[in-house]
C-alpha positions as CSV (number, residue, x, y, z in Angstrom):
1,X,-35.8,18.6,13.7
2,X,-34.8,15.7,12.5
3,X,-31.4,14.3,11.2
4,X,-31.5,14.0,7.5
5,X,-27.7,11.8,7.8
6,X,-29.6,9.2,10.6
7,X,-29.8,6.7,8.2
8,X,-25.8,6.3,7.5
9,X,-23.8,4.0,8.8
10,X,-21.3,5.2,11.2
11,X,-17.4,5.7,9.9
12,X,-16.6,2.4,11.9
13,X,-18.8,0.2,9.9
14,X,-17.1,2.1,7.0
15,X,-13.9,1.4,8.3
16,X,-14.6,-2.6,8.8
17,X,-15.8,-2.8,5.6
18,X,-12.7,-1.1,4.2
19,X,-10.6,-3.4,5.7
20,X,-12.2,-6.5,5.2
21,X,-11.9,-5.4,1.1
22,X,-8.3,-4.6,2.1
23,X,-7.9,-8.3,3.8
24,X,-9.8,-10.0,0.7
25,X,-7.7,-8.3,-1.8
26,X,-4.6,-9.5,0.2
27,X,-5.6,-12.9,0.1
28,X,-6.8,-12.7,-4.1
29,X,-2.8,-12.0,-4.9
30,X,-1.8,-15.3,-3.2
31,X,-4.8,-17.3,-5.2
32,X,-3.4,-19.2,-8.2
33,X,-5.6,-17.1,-10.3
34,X,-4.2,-16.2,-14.0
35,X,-3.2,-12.3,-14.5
36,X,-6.6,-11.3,-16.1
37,X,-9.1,-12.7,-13.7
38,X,-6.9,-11.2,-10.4
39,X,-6.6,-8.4,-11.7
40,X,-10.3,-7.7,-12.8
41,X,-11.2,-8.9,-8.8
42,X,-8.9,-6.2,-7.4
43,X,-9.3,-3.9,-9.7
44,X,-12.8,-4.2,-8.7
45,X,-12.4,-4.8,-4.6
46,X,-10.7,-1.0,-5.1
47,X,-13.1,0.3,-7.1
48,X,-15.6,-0.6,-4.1
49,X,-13.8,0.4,-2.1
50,X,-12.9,3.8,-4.0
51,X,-16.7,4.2,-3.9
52,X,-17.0,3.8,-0.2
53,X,-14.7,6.0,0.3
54,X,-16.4,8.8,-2.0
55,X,-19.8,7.8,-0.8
56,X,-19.0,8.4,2.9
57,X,-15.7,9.8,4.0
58,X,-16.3,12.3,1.3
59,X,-20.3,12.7,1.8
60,X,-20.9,12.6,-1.9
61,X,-24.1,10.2,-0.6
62,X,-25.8,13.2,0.9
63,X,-25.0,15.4,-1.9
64,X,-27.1,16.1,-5.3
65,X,-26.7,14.3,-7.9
66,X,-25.1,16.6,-10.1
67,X,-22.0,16.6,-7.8
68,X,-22.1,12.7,-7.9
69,X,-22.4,12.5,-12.2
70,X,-19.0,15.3,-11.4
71,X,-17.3,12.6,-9.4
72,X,-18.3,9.8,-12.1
73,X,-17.4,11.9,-15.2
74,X,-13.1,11.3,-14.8
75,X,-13.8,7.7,-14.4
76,X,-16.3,7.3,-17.8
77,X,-13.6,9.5,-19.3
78,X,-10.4,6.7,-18.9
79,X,-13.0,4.0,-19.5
80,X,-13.8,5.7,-22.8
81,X,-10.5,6.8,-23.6
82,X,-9.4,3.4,-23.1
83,X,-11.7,1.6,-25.2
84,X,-10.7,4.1,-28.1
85,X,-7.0,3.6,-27.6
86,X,-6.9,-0.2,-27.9
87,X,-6.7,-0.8,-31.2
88,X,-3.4,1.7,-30.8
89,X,-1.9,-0.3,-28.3
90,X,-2.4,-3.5,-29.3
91,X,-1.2,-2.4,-32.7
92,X,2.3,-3.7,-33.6
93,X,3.9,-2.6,-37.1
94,X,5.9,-5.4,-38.7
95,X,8.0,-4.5,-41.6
């Protein structure tokens, strides 16, 4: 019988991988980047890395993909709910 999870990488690889983000999101603070660009690079180094994590520390890879769109809904949720709030927060009343 054969191993449907053969194809994975080990949790080592994993673990590499998460720390080589971790090292390159270390060395983006010290760049002299502006606010926005930094933070849209490590907010996106931890979203890979939030994903790696999901994917195989969690074994939402080997799962169906209803259980994966249930993982995905919070995040479309704040991304949405952001969007909608913007013109709220940027909003300032002058009298």
């Amino acid at each position: 019988m054969s191993d449907s999870h053969s194809q994975s990488p080990s949790y080592m690889t994993i673990f590499w991988y998460l720390a080589i983000l971790t090292a390159a999101e270390v060395g983006v603070t010290f760049m002299p980047l502006a606010p926005v660009p930094m933070g849209a690079l490590l907010v996106g180094m931890a979203l890979g890395k939030a994903c790696l994590v999901a994917l195989y520390f969690m074994h939402l890879k080997f799962e169906r993909t209803t259980l994966s769109l249930i993982a995905v809904t919070p995040m479309l949720i704040c991304v949405f709910l952001t969007v909608m709030l913007y013109p709220d927060i940027t909003w300032s009343w002058r009298p």
